[in-house]
C-alpha positions in Angstrom: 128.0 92.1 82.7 126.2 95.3 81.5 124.8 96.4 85.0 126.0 99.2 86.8 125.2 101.6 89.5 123.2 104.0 87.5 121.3 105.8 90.3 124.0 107.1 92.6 124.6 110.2 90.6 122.3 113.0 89.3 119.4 115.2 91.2 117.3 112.9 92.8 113.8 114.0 92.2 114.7 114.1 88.3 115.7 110.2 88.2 112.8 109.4 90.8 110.4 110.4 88.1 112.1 109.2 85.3 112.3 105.5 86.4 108.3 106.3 88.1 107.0 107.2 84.6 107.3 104.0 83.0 106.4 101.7 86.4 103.0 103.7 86.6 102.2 103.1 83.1 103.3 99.4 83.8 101.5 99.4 87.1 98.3 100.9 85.6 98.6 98.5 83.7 98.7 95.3 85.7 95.7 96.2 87.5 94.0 96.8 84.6 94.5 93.1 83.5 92.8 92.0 86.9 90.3 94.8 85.9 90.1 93.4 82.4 89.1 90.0 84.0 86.6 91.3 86.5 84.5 93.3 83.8 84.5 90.4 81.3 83.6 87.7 84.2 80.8 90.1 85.2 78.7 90.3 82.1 78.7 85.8 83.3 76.2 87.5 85.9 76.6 88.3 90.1 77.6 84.3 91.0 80.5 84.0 88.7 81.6 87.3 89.9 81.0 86.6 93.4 82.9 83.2 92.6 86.3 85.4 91.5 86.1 87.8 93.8 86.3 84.6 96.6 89.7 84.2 94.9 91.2 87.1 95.4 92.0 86.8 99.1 94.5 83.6 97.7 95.4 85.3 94.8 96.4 87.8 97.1 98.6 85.8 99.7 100.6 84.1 96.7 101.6 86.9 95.1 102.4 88.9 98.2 104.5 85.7 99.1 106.7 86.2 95.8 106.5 89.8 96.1 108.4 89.0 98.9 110.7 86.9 97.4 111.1 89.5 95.0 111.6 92.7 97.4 114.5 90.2 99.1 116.1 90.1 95.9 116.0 93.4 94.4 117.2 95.2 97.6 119.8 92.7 97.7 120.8 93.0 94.3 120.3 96.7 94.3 123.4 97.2 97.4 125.3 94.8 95.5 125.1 96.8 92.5 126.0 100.0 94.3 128.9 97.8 95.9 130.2 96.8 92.8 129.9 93.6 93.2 129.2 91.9 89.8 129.7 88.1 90.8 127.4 88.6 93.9 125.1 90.2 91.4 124.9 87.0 89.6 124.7 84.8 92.2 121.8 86.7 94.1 119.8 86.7 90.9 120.5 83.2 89.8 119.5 82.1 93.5 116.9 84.0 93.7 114.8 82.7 91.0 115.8 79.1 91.8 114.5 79.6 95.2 111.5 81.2 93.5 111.0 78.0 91.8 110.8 76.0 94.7 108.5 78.2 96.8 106.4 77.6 93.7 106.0 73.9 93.6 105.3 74.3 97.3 102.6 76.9 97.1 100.6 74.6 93.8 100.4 71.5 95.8 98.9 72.5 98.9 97.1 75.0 97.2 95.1 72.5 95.0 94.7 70.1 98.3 92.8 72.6 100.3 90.5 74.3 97.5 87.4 73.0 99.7 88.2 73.7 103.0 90.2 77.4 102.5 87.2 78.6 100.4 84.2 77.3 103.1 86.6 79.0 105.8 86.3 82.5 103.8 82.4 81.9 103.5 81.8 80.3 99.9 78.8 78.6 99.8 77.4 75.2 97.8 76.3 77.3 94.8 79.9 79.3 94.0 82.0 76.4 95.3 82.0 74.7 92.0 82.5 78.1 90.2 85.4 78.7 92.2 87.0 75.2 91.8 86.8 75.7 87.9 89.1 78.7 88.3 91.7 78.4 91.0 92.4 74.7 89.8 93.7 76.5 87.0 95.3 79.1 88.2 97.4 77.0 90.7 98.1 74.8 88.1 100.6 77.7 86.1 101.2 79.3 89.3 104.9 79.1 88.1 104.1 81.9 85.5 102.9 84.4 88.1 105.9 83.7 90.2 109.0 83.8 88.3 108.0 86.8 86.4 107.4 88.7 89.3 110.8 87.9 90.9 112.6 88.2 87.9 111.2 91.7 86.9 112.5 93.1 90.4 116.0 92.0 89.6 115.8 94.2 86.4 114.1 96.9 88.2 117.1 96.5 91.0 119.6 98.2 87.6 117.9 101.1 88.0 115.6 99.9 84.7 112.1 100.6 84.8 110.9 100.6 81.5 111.9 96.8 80.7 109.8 95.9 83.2 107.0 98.0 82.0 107.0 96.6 78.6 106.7 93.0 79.6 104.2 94.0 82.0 102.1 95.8 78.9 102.6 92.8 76.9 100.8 90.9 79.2 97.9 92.8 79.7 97.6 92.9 76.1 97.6 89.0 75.6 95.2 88.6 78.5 92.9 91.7 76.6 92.5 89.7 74.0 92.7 86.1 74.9 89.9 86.6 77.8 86.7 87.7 75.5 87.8 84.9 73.2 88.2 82.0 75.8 85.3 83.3 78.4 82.9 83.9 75.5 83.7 81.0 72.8 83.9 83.9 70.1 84.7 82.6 66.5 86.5 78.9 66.8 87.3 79.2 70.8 85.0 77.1 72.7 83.3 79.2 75.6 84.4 78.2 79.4 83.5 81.1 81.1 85.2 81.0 83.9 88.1 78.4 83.5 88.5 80.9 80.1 89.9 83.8 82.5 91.8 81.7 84.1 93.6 80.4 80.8 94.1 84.0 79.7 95.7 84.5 83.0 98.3 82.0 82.8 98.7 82.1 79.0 99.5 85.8 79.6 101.8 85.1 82.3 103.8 82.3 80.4 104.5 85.2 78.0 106.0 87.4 80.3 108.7 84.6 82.2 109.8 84.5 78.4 110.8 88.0 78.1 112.0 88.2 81.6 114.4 85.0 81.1 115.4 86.7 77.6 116.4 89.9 79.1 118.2 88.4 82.3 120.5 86.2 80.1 121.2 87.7 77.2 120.6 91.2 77.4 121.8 92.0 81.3 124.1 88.7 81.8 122.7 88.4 85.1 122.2 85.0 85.3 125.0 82.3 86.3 124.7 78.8 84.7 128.2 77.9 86.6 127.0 75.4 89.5 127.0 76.9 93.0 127.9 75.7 96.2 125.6 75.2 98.7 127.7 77.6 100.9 127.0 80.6 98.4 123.3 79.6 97.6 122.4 79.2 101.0 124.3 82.9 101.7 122.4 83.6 98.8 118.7 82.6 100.4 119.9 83.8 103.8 120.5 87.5 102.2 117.0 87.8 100.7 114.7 85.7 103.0 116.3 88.1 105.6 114.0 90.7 103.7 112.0 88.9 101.9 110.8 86.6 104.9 109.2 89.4 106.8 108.2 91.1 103.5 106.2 88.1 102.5 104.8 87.6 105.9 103.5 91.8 105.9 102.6 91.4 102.5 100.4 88.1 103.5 98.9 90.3 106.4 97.2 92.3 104.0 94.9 89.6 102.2 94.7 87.6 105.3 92.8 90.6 106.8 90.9 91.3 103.3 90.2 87.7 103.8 88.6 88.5 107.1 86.7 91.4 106.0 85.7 89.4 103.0 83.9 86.8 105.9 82.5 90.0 107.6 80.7 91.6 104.0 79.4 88.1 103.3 77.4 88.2 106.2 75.5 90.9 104.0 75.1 88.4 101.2 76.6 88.1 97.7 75.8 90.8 95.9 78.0 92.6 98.8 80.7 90.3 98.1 80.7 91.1 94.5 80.8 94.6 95.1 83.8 94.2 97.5 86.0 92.0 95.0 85.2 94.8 92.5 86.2 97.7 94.6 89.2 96.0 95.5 89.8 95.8 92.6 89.6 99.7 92.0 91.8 100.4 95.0 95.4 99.2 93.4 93.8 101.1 89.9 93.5 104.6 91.6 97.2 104.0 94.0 99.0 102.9 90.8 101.1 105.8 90.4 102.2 105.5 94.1 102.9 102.0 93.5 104.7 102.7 90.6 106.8 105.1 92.6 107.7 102.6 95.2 108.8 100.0 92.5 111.5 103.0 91.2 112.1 104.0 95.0 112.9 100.6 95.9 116.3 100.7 93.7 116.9 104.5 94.4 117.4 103.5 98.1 119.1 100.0 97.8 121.8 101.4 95.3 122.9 104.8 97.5 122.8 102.7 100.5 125.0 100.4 99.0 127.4 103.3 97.8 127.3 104.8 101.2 125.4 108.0 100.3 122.8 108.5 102.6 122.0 112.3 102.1 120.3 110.8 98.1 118.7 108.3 100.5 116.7 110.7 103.0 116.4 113.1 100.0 114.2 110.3 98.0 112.0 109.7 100.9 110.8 112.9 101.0 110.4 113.6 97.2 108.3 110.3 97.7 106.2 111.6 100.3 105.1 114.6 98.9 104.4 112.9 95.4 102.3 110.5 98.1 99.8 113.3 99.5 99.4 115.0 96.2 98.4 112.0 94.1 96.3 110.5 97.0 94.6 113.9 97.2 93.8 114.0 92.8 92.2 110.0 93.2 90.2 111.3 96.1 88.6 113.9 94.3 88.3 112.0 90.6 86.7 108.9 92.1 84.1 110.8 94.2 83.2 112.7 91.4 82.7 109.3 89.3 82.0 107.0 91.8 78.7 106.2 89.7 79.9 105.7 86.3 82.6 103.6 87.8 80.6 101.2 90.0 77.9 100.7 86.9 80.7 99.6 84.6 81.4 96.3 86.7 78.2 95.1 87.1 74.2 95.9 86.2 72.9 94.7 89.8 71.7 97.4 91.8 72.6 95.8 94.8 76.7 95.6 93.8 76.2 99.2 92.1 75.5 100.8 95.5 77.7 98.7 97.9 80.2 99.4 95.1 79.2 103.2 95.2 79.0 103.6 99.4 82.3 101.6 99.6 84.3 104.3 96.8 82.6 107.4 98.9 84.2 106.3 102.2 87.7 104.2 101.8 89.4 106.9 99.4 89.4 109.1 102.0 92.4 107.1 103.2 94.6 107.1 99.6 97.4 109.4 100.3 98.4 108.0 104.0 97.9 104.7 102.5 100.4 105.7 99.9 102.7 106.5 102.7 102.9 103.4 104.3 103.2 101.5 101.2 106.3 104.5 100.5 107.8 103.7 104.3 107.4 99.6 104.2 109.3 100.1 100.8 112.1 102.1 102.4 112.4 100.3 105.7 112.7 96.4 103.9 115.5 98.2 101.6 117.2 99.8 104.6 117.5 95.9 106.3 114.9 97.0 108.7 112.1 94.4 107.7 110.9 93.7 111.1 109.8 97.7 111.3 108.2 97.0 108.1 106.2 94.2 109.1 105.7 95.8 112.5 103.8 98.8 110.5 101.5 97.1 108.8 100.6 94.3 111.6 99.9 97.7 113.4 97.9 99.1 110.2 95.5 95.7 109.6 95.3 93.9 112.8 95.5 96.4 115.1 93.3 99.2 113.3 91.3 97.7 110.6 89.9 94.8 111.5 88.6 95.7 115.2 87.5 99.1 113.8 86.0 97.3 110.5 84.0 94.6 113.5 82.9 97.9 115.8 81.4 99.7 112.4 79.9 96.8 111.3 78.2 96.3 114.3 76.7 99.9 114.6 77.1 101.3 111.4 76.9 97.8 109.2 78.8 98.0 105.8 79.4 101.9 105.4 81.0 101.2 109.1 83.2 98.3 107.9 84.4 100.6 104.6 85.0 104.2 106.8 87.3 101.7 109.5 89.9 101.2 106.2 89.8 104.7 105.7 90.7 105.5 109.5 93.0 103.0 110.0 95.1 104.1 106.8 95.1 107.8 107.9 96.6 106.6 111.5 99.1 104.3 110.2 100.1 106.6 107.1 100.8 109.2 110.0 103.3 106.5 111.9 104.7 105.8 109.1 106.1 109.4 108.4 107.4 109.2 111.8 108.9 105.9 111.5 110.6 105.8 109.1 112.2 109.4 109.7 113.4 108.1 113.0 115.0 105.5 111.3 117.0 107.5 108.9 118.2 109.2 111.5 119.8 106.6 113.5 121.5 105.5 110.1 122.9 108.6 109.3 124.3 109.7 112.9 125.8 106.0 112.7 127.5 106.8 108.9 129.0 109.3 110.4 130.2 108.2 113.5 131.8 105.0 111.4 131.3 105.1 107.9 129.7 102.1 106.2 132.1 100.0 104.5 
C-alpha cells in the first residue's frame, strides 16, 4: 500500500497551501461546469433556465447526501492513516464506496417516482414542469456517476493528495465544456435536445471521472480490498462513517432544503426572479471556491494529526484557516460589487433576471468571509467526531437565521429583504462558529493531556 501519513510533519501553514492550491483550481473548477451549464441553457431563453434552476434544490440535497458519505469516509480514513493502520485503510475505503453504491440505487428510484409532486411542492408550474422532467429524468438516471466519484475522490484527498483529485475534477469540466454546446445545440452531426443535452453532458462527464477515480484507488494507491468482508467489519465499517457522515449528510441537506424554501418564497415574485436566483447561486460557490478548496485540504490536515495524537498542528491549522477565511471573503466582496453588472448580463439578456441577479450580488456577498468560517468550523468539528456540533451550527445558521429573517424581509423589504437576511444570518453564525469550534479544541486538548489519546 503506497499511503502514508504525509501531513503530520512539516510547518503547517506551508502544507495547508500546498494541498489548497490544486483543490481551488479543482474547486473553481467544478463550479464552473454547473456555470458552464447555466450560461449555455440560458441562451434556450428565461423558461428553460427557470426550468434548471428548479433543479438545483435536488441537485443539491443528493450531492450533499454523498458529500456526506464522503466526509464520513475521508475523516475516517484520514485517523486511520495517521494511526497506521493500512488494513483498516482498505477496508474503510472499500466499504465506503460499496455503501455509496447502495445509497445510490436508493436515492434514483424514489427520485424518478416523485418528479411531479417534489417539483409542484417547490412552486414549478404547468409550463416548466415538462422542461424539468426532460432533465432530472436524466440526471437521476446516471446518478451513480455523481456519487461514486465524489466519495471516492475524498478517500484520495484523505492521503494528504490534492492534486489527483484536481485533475479528475478538471477533466470533467472539460468533457462537459465541450460535450454541452454540441448536445444542447445539435452542432455538426449531434442532434439538438436542449435541455435533456445538458443533462447528457453532465453524466457523460461524470462517467469519466468514476473511471479515473477507480484507476487511481486500485492500482495506483492499492486502497481498495477485493478480499470478501465480513459483515462484522463492513458494518464496523458503515458504523465509523455514518457516525460522521449521518449528521454531515443531514447539515449538508439543511442547506438546499432551506434554498429550497427560499426558492418557494422568490417565486412568489415570478420567474424571471427564479432564474435570477438559480443563477446567483450559482455564483456563490464560484466566488467561495478558494475557501472551499481550503476546507477540502483542511479536512485531511486535521483527520491525520488527530489520528497521530498531535493536537498543537491541529489548533494551529484552524487558525491559518481562519485568517485565509476573512481575507479571501473580504477580495470576493470587493471584486463582485465592482462587477456585479458585467456578471449578471453574462447569464441572461432579460432585464428582469439582470437586475434581481444584480440587487441579489450587492447584498448577500456581504456575508462571504463569515460564511467561509462556518463552512472552515463544520469541516473541523465532523473531522474532530463532533458531528452533532456541526449540524447543530448550521440548523442554527439556516433555520434559525435565514429563513425567518429571509420571511420578515420579504414581507417589508420584498426581494432585496430576502437577499440582505442571507447576508445577516452568515455574519451571526460565522461569528459562533469561531467561538465554537475554539471551545472545542480546548476541551480536546486539556483532555490529551490529562490522558493522552491512544
Amino acid at each position: 500500500m503506497s499511503t502514508s501519513a504525509r501531513l503530520t510533519e512539516g510547518p503547517v501553514a506551508s502544507t495547508l497551501k500546498r494541498m489548497t492550491l490544486p483543490m481551488i483550481i479543482a474547486m473553481l473548477a467544478m463550479i464552473a461546469f454547473h456555470l458552464t451549464d447555466t450560461f449555455f441553457v440560458s441562451r434556450l431563453g428565461t423558461a428553460p433556465l427557470a426550468a434548471m434552476s428548479f433543479t438545483f434544490p435536488i441537485v443539491f440535497i443528493i450531492n450533499s447526501l454523498t458529500l456526506g458519505i464522503g466526509t464520513g469516509a475521508g475523516a475516517v480514513i484520514a485517523r486511520a492513516i495517521g494511526a497506521g493502520d493500512s488494513d483498516r485503510v482498505r477496508r474503510l475505503t472499500t466499504d465506503s464506496l460499496t455503501l455509496a453504491l447502495i445509497l445510490v440505487g436508493i436515492v434514483a428510484t424514489i427520485g424518478l417516482l416523485t418528479i411531479k409532486p417534489v417539483f409542484t411542492l417547490l412552486g414549478a408550474t404547468g409550463e416548466t414542469l415538462p422542461l424539468i422532467r426532460q432533465y432530472v429524468t436524466i440526471w437521476y438516471s446516471g446518478v451513480i456517476f455523481v456519487v461514486i466519484p465524489m466519495v471516492g475522490n475524498a478517500a484520495i484527498r484523505a492521503t494528504g493528495d490534492t492534486k489527483t483529485p484536481s485533475y479528475i475534477m478538471l477533466f470533467a469540466v472539460t468533457v462537459n465544456l465541450i460535450l454541452d454546446p454540441l448536445l444542447i445545440f445539435g452542432i455538426g452531426p449531434f442532434p439538438r435536445l436542449e435541455l435533456q443535452g445538458a443533462a447528457i453532458a453532465t453524466v457523460s462527464a461524470r462517467a469519466s471521472t468514476m473511471v479515473l477515480m477507480l484507476w487511481v484507488l486500485i492500482r495506483r494507491e492499492k486502497m481498495i480490498s477485493f478480499l470478501k468482508p465480513k459483515l462484522g467489519q463492513m458494518f464496523d465499517s458503515w458504523k465509523s462513517i455514518l457516525y460522521i457522515g449521518l449528521p454531515t449528510a443531514g447539515t449538508n441537506v439543511v442547506v438546499p432544503l432551506a434554498i429550497g424554501i427560499i426558492t418557494r418564497l422568490v417565486s412568489g415574485y415570478g420567474p424571471a426572479a427564479v432564474a435570477a436566483l438559480g443563477v446567483a447561486t450559482r455564483i456563490d460557490p464560484f466566488a467561495l471556491g478558494a475557501i472551499y478548496a481550503l476546507s477540502a485540504a483542511l479536512g485531511p490536515m486535521v483527520g491525520q494529526n488527530f489520528g497521530a495524537g498531535k493536537m498543537g498542528r491541529v489548533e494551529e491549522a484552524v487558525k491559518v484557516s481562519h485568517r485565509f477565511a476573512f481575507f479571501w471573503g473580504l477580495c470576493a466582496l470587493i471584486l463582485i460589487e465592482a462587477f456585479a453588472q458585467p456578471i449578471a448580463s453574462l447569464f441572461s439578456k432579460d432585464p428582469a433576471v439582470v437586475g434581481t441577479t444584480i440587487r441579489y450580488l450587492r447584498l448577500v456577498p456581504i456575508g462571504y468571509g463569515m460564511q467561509g468560517l462556518v463552512l472552515l468550523t463544520a469541516t473541523t468539528l465532523n473531522v474532530l467526531h463532533k458531528p452533532l456540533h456541526a449540524a447543530t451550527l448550521v440548523v442554527i445558521q439556516m433555520f434559525v437565521l435565514y429563513i425567518p429573517l429571509a420571511f420578515l424581509g420579504s414581507k417589508f423589504l420584498g426581494l432585496s429583504g430576502i437577499f440582505g437576511a442571507a447576508a445577516i444570518a452568515n455574519i451571526i453564525a460565522g461569528i459562533l462558529s469561531f467561538w465554537w469550534v475554539r471551545r472545542i479544541l480546548k476541551i480536546i486538548s486539556e483532555a490529551e493531556r490529562s490522558a493522552p489519546y491512544m
